[in-house]
N, C-alpha and C positions, 0 to 999 in steps of 0.2 A: 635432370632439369627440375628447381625447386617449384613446388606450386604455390603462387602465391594470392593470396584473400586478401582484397580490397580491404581498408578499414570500415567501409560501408556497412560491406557483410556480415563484418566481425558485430558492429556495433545494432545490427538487424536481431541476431540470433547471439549473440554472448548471454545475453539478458536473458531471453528464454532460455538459454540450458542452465543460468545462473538462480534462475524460478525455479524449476525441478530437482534441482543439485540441493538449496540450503531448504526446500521445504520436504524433501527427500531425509536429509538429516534430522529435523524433528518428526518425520515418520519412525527415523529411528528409533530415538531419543523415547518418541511415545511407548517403543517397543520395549525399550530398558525398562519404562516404569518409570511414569513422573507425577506420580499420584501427590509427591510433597510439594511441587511446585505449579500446580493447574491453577488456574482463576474459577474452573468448575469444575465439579466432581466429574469423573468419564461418563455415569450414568446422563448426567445432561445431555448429553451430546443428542440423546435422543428427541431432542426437544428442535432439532436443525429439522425442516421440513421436505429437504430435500438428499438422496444418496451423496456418497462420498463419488461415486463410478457417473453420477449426473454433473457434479461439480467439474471433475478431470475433463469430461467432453467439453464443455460449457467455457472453461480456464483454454481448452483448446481453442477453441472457436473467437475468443478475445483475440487469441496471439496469433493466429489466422489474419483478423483485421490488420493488428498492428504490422504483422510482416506487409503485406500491402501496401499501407503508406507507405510506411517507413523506404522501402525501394521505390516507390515512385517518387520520394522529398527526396530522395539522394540520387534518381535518373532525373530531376527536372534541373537539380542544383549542382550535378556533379560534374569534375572537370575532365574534360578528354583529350587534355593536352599531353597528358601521361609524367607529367613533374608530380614528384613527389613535395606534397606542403609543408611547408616549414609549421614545426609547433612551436609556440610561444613561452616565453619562460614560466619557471615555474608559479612566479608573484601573480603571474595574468592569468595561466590556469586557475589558482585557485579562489582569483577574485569571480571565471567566469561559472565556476562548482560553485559561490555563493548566490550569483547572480538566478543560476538558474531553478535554483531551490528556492530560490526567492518567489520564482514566475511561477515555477510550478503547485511550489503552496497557494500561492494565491488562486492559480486558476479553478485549483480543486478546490479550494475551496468554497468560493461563491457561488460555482456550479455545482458542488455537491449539498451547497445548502439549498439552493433553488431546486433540487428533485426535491427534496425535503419540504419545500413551502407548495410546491405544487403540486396538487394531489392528482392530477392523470400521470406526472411524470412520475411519482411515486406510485401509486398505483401499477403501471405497466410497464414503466423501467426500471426504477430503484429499488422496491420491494424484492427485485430478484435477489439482489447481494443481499439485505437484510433475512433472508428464509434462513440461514446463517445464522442461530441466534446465540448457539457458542462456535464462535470463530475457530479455526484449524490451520497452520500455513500453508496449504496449496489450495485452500478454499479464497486466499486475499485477492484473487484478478475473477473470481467469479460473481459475474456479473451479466447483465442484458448487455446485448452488442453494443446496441445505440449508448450506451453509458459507457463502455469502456472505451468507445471511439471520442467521444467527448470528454469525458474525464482525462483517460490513459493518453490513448495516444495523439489528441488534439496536445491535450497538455503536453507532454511530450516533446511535441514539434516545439510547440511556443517558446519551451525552455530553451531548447537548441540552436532556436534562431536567435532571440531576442540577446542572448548571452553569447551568440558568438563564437563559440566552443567548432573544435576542428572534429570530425567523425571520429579521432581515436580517445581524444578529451572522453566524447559522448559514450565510447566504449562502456568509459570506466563509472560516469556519471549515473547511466541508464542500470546499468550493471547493480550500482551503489543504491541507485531508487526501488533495484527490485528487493536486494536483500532488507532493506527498510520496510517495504510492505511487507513484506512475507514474514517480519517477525511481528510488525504491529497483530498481526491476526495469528500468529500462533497459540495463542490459550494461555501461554505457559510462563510463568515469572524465575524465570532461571539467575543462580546467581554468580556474578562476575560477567554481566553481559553488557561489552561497553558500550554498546547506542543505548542506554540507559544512562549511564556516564554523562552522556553531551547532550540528550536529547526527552526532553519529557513529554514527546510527542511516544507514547509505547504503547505495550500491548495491555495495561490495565488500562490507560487512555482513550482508548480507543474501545476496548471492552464494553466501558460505560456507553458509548455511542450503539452499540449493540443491544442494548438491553432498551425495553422500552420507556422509562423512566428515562432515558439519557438521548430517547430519540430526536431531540431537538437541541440536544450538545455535544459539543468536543467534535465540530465538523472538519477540524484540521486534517490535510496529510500531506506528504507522510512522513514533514522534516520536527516543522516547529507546532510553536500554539498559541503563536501571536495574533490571527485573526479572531480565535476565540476567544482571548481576553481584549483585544482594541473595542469588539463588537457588541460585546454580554452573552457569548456562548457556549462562554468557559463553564463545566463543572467538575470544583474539584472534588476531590476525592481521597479515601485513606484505603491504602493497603493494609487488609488484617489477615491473619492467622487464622485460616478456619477450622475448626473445631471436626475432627476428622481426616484434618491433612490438606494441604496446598493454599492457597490465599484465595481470596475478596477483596474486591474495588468496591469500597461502597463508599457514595458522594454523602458527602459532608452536610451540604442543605437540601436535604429533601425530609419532609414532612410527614410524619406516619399517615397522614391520609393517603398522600401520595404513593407512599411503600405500601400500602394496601390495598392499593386501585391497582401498582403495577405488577403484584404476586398476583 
């Protein structure tokens, strides 16, 4: 007798082994030796305030919450009449994958700027993700609880609902949002990697957001970078060749006072 998993389920934890799995592979990757392609030298790294073995618990303790919800949005909404649901063609899927990268940037992003303007909320919730100050891929969901329940997995829901999407749609959706975060914050400008291709929401983009000079931009995630430009919170920025090996994001206007104040 086959055993079979709800798409609820699948769509609960796909995601999470899907975090593990592609930020696992630039564990790898780190191991090969990607000293050509880093946005900081490896010595940096020591500049993060908090362990890599603090982070994994911390990345645990997010996906904790999120498994939470996420089963109780799918026991409040689920159906138990035991028919299996028709999915919708292919043109409505992928209007409802835009719809809901639609929701979900926007959610993140107004709310990720308001930790940003609000300094208790920064102070004692947001600062946790920023101790990060060169980013890592399995460092992107580490975060204070109260932040990733708001940010991740409120967002999250919003998406799913407002868009409409059937749990197995969400599979691949949620699945698709993780592998997006987890490169934004991977460190590393590797070439021939095609969410770079479609997407100038990356991981120098986001880099700059890391760095204090850039703490007040590039609050997008983790599709586009259309609120930062509608808003004034776009900074752009040039990828260069650093001298030693591997690149630099460095923004275009900013001011040697400023570069002086942020060294």
């Amino acid at each position: 007798m086959a055993f079979a998993v709800s798409d609820e389920l699948l769509g609960t934890f796909v995601p999470i082994a899907v975090y593990w799995l592609y930020s696992g592979l630039y564990v790898v990757l780190d191991g090969l030796g990607m000293d050509d392609y880093r946005l900081h030298p490896k010595g940096e790294e020591a500049r993060n305030i908090v362990s890599r073995w603090t982070v994994v618990r911390g990345v645990l303790v997010q996906q904790a919450f999120q498994i939470a919800v996420s089963l109780l949005l799918f026991t409040v909404l689920g159906d138990d009449n035991g028919t299996v649901r028709k999915q919708p063609p292919a043109l409505v899927m992928a209007l409802q994958f835009l719809i809901a990268m639609f929701v979900m940037d926007t959610w993140q992003y107004f709310m990720h700027r308001y930790m940003h303007i609000n300094r208790f909320l920064y102070k004692h919730v947001h600062s946790k993700h920023h101790t990060l100050v060169v980013p890592y891929a399995f460092g992107a969901l580490y975060n204070h609880p109260l932040e990733g329940l708001i940010l991740d997995t409120v967002g999250g829901a919003l998406s799913f609902l407002i868009s409409g999407m059937t749990p197995r749609i969400g599979i691949f959706f949620f699945s698709f949002a993780t592998i997006k975060t987890v490169d934004d914050h991977c460190g590393l400008w590797l070439p021939g990697n095609i969410l770079h291709v479609f997407f100038s929401n990356n991981s120098a983009y986001h880099d700059i957001h890391h760095q204090l000079y850039g703490n007040k931009y590039n609050f997008s995630q983790p599709f586009f970078v259309m609120w930062d430009k509608i808003l004034g919170t776009y900074m752009p920025y040039t990828l260069e060749t650093r001298k030693g090996g591997g690149f630099e994001a460095r923004p275009v206007k900013l001011d040697q006072a400023q570069q002086i104040k942020a060294d």
